[in-house]
C-alpha positions in Angstrom: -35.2 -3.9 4.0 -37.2 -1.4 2.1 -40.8 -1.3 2.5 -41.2 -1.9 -1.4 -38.9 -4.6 -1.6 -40.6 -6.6 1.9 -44.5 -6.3 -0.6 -42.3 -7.7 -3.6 -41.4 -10.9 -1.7 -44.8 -11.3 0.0 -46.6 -11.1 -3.6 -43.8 -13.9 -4.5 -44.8 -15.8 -1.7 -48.3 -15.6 -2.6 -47.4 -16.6 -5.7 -46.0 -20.0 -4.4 -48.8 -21.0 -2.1 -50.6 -20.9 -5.4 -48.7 -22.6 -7.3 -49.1 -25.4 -4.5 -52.1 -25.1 -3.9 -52.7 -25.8 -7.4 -51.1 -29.0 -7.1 -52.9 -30.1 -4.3 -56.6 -30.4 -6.3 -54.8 -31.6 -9.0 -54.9 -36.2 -8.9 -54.3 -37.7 -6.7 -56.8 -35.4 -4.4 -57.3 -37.4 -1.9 -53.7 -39.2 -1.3 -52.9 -37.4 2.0 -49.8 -38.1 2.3 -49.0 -35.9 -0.6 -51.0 -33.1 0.7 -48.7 -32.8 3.2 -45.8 -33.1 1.4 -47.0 -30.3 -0.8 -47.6 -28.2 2.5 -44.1 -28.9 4.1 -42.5 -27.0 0.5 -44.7 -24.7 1.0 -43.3 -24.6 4.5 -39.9 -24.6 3.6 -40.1 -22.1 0.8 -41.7 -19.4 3.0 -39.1 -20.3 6.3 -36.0 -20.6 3.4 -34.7 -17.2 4.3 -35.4 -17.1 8.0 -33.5 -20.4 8.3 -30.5 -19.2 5.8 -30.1 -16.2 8.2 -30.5 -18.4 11.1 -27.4 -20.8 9.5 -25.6 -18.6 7.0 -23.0 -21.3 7.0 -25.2 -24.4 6.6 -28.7 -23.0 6.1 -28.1 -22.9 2.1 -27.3 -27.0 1.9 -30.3 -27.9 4.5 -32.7 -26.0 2.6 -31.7 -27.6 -0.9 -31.1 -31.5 1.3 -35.0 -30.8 2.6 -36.1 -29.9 -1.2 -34.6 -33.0 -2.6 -36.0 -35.4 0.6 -39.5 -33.4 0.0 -39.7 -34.1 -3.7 -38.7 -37.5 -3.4 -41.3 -38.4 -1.0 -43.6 -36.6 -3.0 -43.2 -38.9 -6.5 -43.8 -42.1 -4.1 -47.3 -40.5 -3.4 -47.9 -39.7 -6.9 -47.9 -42.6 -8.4 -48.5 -46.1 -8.8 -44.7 -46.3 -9.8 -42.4 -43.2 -8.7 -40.0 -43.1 -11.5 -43.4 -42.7 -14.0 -44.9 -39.6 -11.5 -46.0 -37.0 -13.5 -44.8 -34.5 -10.6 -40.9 -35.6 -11.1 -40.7 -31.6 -12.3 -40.9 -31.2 -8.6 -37.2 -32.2 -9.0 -36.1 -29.0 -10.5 -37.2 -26.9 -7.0 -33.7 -28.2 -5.5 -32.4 -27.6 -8.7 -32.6 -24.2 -9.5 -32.1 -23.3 -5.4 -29.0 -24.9 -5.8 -27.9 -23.2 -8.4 -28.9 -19.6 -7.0 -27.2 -20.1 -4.3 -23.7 -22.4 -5.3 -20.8 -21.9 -7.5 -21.0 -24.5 -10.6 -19.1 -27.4 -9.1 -21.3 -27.2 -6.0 -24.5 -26.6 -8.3 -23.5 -30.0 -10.4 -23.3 -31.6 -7.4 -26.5 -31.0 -6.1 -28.4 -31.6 -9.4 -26.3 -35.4 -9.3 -27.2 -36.1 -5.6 -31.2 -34.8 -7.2 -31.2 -36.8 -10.2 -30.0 -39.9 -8.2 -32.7 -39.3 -5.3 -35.1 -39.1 -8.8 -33.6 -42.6 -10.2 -33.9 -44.2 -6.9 -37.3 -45.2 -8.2 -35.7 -47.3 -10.8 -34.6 -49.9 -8.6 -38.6 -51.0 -7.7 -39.7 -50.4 -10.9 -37.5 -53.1 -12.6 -38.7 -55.5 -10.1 -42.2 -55.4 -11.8 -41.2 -54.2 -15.3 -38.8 -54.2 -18.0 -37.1 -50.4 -19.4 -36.8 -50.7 -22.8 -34.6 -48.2 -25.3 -37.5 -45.7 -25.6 -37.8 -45.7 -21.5 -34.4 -45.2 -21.1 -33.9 -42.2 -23.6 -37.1 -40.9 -21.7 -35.3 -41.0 -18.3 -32.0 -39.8 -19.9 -33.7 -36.4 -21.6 -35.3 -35.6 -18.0 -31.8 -36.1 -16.1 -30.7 -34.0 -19.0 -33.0 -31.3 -18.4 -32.1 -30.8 -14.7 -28.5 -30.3 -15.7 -29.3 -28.3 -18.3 -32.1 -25.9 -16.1 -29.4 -25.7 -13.3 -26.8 -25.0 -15.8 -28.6 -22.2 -17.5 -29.6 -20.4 -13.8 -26.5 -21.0 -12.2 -24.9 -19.0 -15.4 -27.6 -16.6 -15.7 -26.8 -15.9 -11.7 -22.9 -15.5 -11.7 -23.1 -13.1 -14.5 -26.0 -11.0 -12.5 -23.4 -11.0 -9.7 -20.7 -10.1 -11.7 -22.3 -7.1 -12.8 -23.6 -6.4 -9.1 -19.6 -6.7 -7.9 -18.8 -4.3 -11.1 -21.3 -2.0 -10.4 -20.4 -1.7 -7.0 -16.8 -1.1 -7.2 -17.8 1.9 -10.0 -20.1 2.9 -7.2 -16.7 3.3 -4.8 -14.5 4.7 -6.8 -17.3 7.1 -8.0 -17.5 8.0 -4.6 -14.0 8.1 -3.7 -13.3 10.5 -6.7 -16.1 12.4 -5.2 -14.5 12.6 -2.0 -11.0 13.6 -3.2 -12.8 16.5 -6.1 -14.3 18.1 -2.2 -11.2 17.5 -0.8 -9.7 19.9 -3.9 -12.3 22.2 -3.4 -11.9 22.8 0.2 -7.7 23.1 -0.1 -8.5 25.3 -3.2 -11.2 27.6 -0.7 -8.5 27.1 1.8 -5.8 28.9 -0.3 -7.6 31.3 -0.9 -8.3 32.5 2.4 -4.8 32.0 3.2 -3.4 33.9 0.3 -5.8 37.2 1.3 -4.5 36.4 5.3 -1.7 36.4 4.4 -1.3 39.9 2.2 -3.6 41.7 5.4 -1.1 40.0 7.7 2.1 40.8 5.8 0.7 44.7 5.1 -0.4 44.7 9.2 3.3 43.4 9.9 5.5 46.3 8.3 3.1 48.9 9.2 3.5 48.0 13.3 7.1 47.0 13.1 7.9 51.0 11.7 6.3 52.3 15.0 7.6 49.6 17.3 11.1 50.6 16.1 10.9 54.3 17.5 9.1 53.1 20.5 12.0 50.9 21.1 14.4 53.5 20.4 12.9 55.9 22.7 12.8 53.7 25.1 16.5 53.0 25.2 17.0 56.4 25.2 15.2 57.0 27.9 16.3 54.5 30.3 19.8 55.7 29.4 19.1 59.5 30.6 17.0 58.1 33.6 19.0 55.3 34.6 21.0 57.5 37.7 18.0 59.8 38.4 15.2 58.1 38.4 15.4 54.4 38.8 11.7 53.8 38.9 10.9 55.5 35.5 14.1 53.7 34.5 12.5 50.1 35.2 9.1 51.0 33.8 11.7 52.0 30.4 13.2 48.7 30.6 9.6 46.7 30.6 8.5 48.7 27.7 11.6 47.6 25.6 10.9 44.4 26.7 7.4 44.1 25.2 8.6 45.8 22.2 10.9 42.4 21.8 8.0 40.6 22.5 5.8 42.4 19.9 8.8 42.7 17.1 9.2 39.0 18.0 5.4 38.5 16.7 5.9 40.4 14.1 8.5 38.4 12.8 7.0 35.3 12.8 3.9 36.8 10.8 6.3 38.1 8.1 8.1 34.7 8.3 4.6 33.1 7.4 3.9 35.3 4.5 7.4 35.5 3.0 8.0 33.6 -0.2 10.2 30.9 0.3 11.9 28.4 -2.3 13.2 24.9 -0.9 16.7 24.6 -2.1 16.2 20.8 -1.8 19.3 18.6 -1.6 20.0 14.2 -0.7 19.8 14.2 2.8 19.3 12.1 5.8 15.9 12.9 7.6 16.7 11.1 10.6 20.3 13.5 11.1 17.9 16.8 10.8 15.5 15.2 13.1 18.1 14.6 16.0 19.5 18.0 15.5 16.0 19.4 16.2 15.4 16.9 19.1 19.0 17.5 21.2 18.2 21.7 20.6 14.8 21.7 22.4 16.0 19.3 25.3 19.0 21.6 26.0 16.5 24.8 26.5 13.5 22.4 27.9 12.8 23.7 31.5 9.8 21.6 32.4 9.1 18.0 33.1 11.4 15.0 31.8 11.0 14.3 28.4 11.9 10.8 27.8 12.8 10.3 23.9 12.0 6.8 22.4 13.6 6.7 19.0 13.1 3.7 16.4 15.1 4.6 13.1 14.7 2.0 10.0 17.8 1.4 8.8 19.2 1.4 5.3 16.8 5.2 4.4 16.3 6.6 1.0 17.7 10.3 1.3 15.5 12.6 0.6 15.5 16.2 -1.5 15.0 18.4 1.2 16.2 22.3 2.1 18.1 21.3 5.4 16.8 24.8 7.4 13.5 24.8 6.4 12.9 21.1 7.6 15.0 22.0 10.3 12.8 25.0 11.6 10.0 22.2 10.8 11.1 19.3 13.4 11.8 22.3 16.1 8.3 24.2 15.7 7.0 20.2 16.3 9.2 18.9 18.7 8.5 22.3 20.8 5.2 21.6 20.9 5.2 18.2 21.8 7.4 19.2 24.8 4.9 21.7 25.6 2.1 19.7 25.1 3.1 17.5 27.7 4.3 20.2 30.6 5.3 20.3 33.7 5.0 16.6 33.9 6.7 15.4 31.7 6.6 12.1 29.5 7.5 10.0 26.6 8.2 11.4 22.8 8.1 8.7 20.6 10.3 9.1 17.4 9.9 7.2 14.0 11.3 7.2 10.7 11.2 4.3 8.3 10.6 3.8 4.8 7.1 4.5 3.2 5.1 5.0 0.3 2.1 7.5 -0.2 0.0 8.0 -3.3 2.0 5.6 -5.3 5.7 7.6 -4.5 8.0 5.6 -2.2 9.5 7.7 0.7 10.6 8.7 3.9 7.9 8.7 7.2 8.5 10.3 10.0 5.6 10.0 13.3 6.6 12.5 16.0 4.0 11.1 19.3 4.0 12.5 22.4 2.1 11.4 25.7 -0.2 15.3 26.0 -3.5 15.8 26.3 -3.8 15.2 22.0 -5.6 17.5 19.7 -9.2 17.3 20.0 -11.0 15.6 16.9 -13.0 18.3 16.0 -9.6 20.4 15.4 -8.2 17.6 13.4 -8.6 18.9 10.6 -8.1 22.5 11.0 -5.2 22.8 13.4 -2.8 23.5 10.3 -4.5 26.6 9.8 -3.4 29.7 10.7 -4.2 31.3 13.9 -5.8 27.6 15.4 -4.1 26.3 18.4 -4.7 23.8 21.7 -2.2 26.4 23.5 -3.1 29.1 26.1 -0.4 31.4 24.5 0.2 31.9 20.9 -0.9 32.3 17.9 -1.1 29.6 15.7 1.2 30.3 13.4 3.4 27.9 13.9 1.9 24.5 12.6 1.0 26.7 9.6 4.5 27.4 8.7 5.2 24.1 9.3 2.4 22.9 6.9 3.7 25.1 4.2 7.1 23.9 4.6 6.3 20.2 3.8 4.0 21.1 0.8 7.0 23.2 -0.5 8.9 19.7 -0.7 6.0 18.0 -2.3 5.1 15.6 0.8 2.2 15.4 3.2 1.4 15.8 7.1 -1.5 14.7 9.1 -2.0 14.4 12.7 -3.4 11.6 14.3 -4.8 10.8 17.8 -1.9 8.3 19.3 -2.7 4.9 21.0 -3.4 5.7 25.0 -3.5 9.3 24.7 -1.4 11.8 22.8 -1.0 13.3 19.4 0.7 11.6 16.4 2.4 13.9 13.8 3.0 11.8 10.5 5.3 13.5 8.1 5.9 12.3 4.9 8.5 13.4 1.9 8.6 11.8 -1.4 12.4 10.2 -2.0 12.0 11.4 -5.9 13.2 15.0 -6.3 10.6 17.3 -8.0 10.7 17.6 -11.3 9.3 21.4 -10.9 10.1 23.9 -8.3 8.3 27.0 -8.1 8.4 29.9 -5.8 5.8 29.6 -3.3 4.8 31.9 -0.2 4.1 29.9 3.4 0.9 31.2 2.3 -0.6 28.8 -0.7 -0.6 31.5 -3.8 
């Protein structure tokens, strides 16, 4: 609670003591008893919030019960006869709580159960007097009035919380649209970074590959005319054809995530391409036991896709999960079922393995290039793989799984696009 708001309620507070203090050197002065009724409403009225945050089930009802018990006992201290007290306004206290704090059933209510506390006093009176037509219009126009004050509150405070709950939920999607225009502005930054990397990387690429070609070529050469004479200059040839692989390898992969690529997207069955990629790494996997839990919904949506593209895009990620968890092995957990994102209805597919995860501060960047959790590599290859489900209009996240692990949720739209342009597997 602000500091302003905590001297706005003491000055109301204030207010009310005196207000009630008012009434108490107002006839009858010296009647005690209504002295201290005045002072438990005071009471009451000051405590009403600690008690409704005490009882925030109950504490609402109490406090309007008390009011009601409280005025009533104050009218039989007010007068020689309650029902004629000139301090029956005292009525409209559990009123006008009852309607600030209750719907309008439960605000009729209340003012009923008040106005029948308040003609209670009728009952004694007729033992000693008669209520004629004028006395009974009189009591009729104040019951009346309580309905009407309670009536006019409770409406006056269902319309200020309609506006609240309105003004709130422009509040959230304000701030939601707000969130999503950063979002665009970081992908659209993002891109652009990318789409320079990616012409320096492409340029680096074709210049090293034109001298890693003749270094190759010598070396073969080489290790041809030494192979009889020389065997250890021979060897030391074959290790530097060797790393040339290596290198041209590396090369390759940076051309591969510069080239532009268009997904010739046709119907098919995510699931298939999946187990394709899943039985190809397990028949080169040389470390640990991979155990692969697979939970296919039946009855899919096929889905536009380019069948080598998303192909290359479930090895690159069931590779790593392999690799992620090692020498000692563990569980791959494979789903695909039916989904819907953004209003489109798809295909899902989660990919979770039992590694050490991603780290949360990498969340977010680990589908950029050259960022990887690996002791080799680059980090190209989550990259390519991001670019290859943009391409086909989906999405892909990754998520830290349930007792440890990483969660890879892929997700393409079942409605081909209606546009395909040539992209690069750099955005640009």
């Amino acid at each position: 609670m602000s500091e302003g708001r905590r001297r706005k309620i003491d000055w109301l507070d204030l207010l009310w003591l005196i207000f009630l203090a008012g009434l108490a050197i107002l006839p009858p002065v010296r009647e005690y008893h209504k002295q201290l009724t005045l002072l438990g409403i005071g009471i009451l009225q000051l405590s009403e919030g600690w008690l409704i945050a005490r009882l925030p089930e109950r504490g609402r009802s109490y406090v309007v019960l008390l009011k009601i018990l409280l005025a009533t006992l104050l009218l039989d201290h007010t007068g020689d006869v309650g029902i004629n007290s000139s301090y029956y306004p005292i009525y409209y206290l559990p009123v006008v709580t009852a309607a600030l704090y209750f719907g309008p059933l439960k605000t009729l209510l209340w003012t009923l159960l008040a106005s029948a506390a308040y003609c209670s006093y009728l009952y004694p009176a007729l033992q000693e007097y008669e209520l004629d037509a004028g006395g009974v219009a009189e009591l009729a126009i104040r019951i009346l009035f309580f309905f009407l004050a309670a009536g006019v509150v409770n409406r006056f405070v269902l319309e200020s919380r309609r506006q609240s709950d309105r003004y709130q939920k422009l509040a959230e999607e304000l701030a939601e649209t707000n969130r999503r225009l950063e979002q665009a502005q970081d992908e659209a930054r993002r891109s652009e970074r990318l789409v320079a990397l990616g012409q320096l990387s492409a340029g680096l690429a074709h210049e090293i590959r034109n001298p890693l070609g003749v270094i190759k070529g010598s070396a073969e050469m080489l290790n041809e005319k030494l192979r009889g004479s020389d065997p250890l200059a021979s060897e030391l040839a074959g290790y530097i054809s060797g790393e040339v692989d290596r290198l041209s390898a590396l090369v390759s992969r940076f051309l591969d995530f510069a080239r532009p690529l268009r997904a010739e997207a046709s119907p098919q069955e995510a699931a298939a391409l999946l187990d394709r990629a899943l039985k190809s790494v397990a028949q080169q996997w040389r470390g640990g036991q991979v155990n692969i839990e697979r939970q296919y919904q039946e009855n899919l949506p096929l889905v536009p896709l380019d069948e080598g593209l998303c192909e290359q895009a479930f090895l690159n990620l069931v590779q790593n999960a392999y690799e992620a968890m090692g020498s000692q092995g563990g569980t791959l957990r494979v789903e695909v079922l039916a989904a819907q994102s953004d209003g489109r209805r798809g295909v899902e597919i989660r990919l979770q393995d039992t590694g050490p995860g991603v780290p949360a501060e990498l969340r977010e960047q680990i589908f950029n290039p050259f960022v990887t959790t690996k002791q080799t590599g680059v980090g190209l290859g989550l990259s390519i793989v991001a670019k290859i489900v943009e391409e086909h209009h989906g999405s892909i996240r990754v998520e830290s799984a349930p007792g440890g692990g990483a969660r890879f949720v892929i997700f393409f739209p079942a409605e081909p696009a209606g546009v395909r342009k040539e992209t690069a597997l750099l955005p640009g």
